[in-house]
PDB file of N, CA, C and O in Angstrom:
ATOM      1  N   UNK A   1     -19.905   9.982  -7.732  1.00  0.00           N
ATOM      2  CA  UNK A   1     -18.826   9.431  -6.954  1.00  0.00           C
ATOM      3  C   UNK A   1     -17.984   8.510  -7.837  1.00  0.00           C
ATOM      4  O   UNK A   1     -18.517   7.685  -8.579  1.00  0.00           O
ATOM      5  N   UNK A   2     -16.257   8.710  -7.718  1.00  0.00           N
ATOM      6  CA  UNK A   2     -15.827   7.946  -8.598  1.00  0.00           C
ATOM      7  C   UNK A   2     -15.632   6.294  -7.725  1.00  0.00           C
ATOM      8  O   UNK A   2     -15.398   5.986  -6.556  1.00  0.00           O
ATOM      9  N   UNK A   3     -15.891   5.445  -9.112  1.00  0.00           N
ATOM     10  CA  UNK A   3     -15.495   4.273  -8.549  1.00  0.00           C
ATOM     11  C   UNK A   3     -14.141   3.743  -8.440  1.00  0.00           C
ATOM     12  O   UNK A   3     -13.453   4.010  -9.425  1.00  0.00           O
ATOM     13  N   UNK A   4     -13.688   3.218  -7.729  1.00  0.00           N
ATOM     14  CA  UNK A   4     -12.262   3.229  -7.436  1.00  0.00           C
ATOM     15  C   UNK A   4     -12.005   1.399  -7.724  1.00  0.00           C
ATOM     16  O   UNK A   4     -12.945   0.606  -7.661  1.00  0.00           O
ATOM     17  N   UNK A   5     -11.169   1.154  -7.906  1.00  0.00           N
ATOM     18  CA  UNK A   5     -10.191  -0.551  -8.273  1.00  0.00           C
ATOM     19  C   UNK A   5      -9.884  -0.925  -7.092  1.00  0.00           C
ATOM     20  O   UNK A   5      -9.040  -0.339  -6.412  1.00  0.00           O
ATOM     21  N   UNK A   6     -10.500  -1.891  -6.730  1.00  0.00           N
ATOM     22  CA  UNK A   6      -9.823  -2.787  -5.284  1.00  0.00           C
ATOM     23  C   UNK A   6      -8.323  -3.077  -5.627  1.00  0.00           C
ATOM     24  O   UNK A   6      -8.109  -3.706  -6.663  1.00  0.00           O
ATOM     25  N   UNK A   7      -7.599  -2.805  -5.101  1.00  0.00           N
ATOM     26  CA  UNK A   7      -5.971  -3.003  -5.197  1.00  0.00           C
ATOM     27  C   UNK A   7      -5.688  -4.377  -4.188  1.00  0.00           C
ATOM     28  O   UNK A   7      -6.264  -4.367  -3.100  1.00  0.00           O
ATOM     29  N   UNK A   8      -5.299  -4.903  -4.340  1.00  0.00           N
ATOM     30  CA  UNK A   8      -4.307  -6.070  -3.594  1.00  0.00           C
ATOM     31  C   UNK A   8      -2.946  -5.533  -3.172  1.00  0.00           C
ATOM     32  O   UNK A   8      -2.090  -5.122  -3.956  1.00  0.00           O
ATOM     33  N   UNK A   9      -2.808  -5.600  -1.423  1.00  0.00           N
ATOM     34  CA  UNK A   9      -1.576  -5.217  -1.192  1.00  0.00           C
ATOM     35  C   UNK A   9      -0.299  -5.962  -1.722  1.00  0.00           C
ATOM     36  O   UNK A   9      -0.291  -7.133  -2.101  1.00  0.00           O
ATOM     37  N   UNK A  10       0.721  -5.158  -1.697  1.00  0.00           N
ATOM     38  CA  UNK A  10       2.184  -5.538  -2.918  1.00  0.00           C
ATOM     39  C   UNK A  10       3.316  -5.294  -1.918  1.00  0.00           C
ATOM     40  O   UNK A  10       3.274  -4.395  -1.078  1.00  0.00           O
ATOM     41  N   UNK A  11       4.083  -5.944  -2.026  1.00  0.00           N
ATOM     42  CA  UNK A  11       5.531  -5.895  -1.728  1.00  0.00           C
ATOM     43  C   UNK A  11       6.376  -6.024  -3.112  1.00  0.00           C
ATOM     44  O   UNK A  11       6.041  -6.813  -3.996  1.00  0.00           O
ATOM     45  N   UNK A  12       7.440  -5.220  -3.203  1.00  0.00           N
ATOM     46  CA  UNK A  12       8.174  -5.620  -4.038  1.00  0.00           C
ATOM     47  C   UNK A  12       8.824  -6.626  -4.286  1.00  0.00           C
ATOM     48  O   UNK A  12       8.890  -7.330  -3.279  1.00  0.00           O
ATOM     49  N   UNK A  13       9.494  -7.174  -5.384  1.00  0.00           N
ATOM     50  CA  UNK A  13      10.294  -8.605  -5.625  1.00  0.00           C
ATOM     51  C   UNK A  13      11.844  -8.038  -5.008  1.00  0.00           C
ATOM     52  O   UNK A  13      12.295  -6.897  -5.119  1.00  0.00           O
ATOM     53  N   UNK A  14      12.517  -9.291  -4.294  1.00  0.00           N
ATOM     54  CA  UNK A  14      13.562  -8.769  -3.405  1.00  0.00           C
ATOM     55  C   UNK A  14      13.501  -7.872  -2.806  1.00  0.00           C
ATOM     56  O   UNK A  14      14.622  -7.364  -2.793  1.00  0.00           O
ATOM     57  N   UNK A  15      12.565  -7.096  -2.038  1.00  0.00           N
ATOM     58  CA  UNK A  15      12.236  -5.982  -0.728  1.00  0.00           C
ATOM     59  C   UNK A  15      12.337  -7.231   0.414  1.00  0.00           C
ATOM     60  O   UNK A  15      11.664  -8.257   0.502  1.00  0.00           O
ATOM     61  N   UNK A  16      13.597  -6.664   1.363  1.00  0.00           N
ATOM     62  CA  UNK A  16      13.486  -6.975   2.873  1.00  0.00           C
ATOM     63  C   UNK A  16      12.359  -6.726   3.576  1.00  0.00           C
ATOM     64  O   UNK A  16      12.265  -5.642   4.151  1.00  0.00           O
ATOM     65  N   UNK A  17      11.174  -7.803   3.666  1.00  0.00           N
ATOM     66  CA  UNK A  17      10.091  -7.389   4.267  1.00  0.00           C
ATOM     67  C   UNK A  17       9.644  -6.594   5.346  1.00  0.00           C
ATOM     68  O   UNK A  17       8.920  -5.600   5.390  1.00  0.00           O
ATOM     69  N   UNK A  18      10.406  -7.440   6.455  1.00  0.00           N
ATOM     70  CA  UNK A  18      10.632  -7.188   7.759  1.00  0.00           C
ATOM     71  C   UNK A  18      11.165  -5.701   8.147  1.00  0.00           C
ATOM     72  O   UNK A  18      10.522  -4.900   8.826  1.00  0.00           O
ATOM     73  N   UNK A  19      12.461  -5.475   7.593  1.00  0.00           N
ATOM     74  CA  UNK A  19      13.410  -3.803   7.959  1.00  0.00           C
ATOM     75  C   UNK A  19      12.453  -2.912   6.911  1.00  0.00           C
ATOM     76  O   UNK A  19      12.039  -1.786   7.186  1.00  0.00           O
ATOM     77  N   UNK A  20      12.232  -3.478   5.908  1.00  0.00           N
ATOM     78  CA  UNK A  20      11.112  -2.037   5.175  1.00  0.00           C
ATOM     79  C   UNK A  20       9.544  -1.579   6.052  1.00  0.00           C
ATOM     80  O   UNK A  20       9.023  -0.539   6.455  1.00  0.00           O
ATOM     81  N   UNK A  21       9.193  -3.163   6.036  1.00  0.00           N
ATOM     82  CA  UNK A  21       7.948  -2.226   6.241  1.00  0.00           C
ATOM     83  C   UNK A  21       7.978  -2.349   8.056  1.00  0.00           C
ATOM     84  O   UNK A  21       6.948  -2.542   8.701  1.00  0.00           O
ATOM     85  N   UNK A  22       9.085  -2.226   8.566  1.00  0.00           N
ATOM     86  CA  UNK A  22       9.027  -1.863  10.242  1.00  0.00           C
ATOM     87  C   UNK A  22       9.342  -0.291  10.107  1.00  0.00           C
ATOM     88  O   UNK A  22       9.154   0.241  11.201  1.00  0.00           O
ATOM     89  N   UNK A  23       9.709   0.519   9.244  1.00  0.00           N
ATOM     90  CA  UNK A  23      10.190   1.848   9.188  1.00  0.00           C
ATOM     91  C   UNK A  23       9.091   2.603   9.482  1.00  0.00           C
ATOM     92  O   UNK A  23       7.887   2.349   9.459  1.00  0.00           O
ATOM     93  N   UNK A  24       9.942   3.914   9.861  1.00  0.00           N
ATOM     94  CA  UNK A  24       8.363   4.672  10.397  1.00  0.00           C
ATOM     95  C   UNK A  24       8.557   5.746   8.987  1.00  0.00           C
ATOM     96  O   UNK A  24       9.539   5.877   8.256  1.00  0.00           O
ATOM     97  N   UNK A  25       7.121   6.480   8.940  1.00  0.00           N
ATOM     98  CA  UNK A  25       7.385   7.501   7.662  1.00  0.00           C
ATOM     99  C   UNK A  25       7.992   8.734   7.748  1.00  0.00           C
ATOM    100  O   UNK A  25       7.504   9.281   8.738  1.00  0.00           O
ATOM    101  N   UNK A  26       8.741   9.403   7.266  1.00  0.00           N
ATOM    102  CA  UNK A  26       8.949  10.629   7.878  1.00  0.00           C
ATOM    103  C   UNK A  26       7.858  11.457   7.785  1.00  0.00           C
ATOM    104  O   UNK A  26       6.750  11.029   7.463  1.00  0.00           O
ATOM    105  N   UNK A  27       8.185  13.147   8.162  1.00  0.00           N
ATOM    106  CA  UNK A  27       7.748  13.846   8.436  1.00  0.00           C
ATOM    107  C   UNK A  27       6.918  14.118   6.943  1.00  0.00           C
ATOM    108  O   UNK A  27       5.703  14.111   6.743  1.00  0.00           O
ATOM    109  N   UNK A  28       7.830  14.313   6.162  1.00  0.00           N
ATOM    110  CA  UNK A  28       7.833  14.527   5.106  1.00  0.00           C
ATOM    111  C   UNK A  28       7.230  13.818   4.371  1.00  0.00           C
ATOM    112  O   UNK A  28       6.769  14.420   3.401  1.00  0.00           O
ATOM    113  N   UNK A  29       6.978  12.521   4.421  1.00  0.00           N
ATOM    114  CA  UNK A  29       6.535  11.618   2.993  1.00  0.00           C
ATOM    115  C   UNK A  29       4.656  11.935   3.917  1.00  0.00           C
ATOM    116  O   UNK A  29       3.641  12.239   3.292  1.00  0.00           O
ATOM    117  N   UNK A  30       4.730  11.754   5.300  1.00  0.00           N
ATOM    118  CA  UNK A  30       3.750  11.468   5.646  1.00  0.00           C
ATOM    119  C   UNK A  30       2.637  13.070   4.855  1.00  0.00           C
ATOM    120  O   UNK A  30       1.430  13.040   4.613  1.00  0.00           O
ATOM    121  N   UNK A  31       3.492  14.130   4.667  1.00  0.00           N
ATOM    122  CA  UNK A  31       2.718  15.648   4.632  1.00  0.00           C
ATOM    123  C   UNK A  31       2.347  15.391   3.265  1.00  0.00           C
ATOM    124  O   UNK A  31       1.247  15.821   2.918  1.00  0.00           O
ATOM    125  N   UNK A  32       3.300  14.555   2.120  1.00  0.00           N
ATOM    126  CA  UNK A  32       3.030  14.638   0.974  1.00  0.00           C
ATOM    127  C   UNK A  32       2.045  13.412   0.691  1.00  0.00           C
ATOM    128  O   UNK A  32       1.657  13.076  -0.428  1.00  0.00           O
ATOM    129  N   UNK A  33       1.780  12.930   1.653  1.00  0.00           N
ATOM    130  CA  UNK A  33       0.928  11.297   1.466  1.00  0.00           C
ATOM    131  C   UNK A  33       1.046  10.433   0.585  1.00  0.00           C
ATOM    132  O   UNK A  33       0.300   9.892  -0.230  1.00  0.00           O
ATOM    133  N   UNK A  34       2.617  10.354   1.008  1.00  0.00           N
ATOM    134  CA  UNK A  34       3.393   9.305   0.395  1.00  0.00           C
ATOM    135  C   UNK A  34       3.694   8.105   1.781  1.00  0.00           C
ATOM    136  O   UNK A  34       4.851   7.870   2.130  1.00  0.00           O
ATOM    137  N   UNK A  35       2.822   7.614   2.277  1.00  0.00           N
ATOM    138  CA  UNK A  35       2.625   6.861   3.522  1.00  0.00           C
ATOM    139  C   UNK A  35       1.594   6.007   3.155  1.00  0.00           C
ATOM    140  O   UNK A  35       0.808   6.184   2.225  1.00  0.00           O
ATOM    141  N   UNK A  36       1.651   4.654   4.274  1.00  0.00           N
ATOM    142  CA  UNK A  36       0.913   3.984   4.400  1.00  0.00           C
ATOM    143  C   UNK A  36       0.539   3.374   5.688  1.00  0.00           C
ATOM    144  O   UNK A  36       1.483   3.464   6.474  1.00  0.00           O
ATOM    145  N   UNK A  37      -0.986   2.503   6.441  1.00  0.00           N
ATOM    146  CA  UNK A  37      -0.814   2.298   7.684  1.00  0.00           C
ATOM    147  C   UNK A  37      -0.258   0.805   7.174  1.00  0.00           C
ATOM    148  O   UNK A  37      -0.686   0.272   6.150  1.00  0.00           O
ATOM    149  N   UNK A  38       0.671   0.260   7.966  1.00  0.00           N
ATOM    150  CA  UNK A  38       0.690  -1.444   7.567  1.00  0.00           C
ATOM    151  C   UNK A  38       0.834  -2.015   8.815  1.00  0.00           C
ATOM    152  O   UNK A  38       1.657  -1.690   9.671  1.00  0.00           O
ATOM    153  N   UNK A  39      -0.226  -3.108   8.898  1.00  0.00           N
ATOM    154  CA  UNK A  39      -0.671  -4.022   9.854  1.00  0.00           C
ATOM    155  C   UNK A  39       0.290  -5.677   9.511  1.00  0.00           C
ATOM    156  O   UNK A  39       0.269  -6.164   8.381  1.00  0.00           O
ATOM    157  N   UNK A  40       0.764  -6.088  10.227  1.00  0.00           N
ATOM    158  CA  UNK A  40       1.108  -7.336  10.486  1.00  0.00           C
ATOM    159  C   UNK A  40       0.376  -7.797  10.893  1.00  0.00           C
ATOM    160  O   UNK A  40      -0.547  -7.235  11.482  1.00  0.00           O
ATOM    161  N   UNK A  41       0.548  -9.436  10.683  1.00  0.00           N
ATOM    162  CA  UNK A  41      -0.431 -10.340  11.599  1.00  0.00           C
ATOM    163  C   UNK A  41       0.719 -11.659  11.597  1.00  0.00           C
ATOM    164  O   UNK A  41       1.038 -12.040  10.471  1.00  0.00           O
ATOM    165  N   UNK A  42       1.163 -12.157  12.413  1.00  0.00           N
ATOM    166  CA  UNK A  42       1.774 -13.139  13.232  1.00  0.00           C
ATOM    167  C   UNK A  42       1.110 -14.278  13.701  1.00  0.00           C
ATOM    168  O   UNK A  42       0.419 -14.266  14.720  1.00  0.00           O
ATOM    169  N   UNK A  43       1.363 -15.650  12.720  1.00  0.00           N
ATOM    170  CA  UNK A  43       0.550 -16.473  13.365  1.00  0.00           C
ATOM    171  C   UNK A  43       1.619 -17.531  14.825  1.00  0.00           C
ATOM    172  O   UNK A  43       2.827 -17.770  14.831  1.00  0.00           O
ATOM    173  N   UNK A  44       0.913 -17.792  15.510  1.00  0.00           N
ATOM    174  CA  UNK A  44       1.422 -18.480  16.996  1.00  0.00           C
ATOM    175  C   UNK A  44       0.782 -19.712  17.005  1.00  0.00           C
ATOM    176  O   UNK A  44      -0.159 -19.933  17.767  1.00  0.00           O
ATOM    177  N   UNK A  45       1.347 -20.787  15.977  1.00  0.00           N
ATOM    178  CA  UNK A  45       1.079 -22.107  16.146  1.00  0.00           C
ATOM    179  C   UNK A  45       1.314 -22.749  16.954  1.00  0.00           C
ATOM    180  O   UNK A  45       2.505 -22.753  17.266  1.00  0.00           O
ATOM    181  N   UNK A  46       0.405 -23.624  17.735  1.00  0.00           N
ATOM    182  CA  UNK A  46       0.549 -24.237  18.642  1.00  0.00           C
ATOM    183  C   UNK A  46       0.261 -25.441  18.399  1.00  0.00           C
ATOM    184  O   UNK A  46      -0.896 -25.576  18.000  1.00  0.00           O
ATOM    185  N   UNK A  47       1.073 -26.720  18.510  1.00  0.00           N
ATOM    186  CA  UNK A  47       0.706 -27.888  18.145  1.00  0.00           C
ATOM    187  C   UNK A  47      -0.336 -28.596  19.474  1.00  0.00           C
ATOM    188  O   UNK A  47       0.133 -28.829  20.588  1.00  0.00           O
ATOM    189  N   UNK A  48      -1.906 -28.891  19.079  1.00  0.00           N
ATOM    190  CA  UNK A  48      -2.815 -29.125  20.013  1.00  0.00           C
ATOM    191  C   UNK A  48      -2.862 -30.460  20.468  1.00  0.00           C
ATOM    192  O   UNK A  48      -3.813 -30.810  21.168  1.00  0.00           O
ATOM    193  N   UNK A  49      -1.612 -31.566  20.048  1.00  0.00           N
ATOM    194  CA  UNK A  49      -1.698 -32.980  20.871  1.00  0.00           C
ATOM    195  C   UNK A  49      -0.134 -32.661  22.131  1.00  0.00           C
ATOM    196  O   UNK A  49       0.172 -33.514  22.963  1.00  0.00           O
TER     197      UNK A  49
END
């Protein structure tokens, strides 16, 4: 079994975070598995006094 490199996810330098990675994949990138799943996480601070 090959061993594989833990990668750290990347954004590019100057990539619009938000409008890039909200895009959906096409048909196409998805057949050639040129896709990815990407999860957000949103924090909802709440000040507790």
């Amino acid at each position: 079994m090959e061993k594989r490199k833990k990668e750290e996810p990347t954004v590019a330098p100057g990539m619009d975070d938000y409008e890039q990675l909200k895009k959906d994949a096409t048909e196409e990138d998805i057949k050639k598995g040129d896709s990815t799943t990407v999860t957000r996480l949103s924090l909802d601070e709440v000040d507790p006094s």
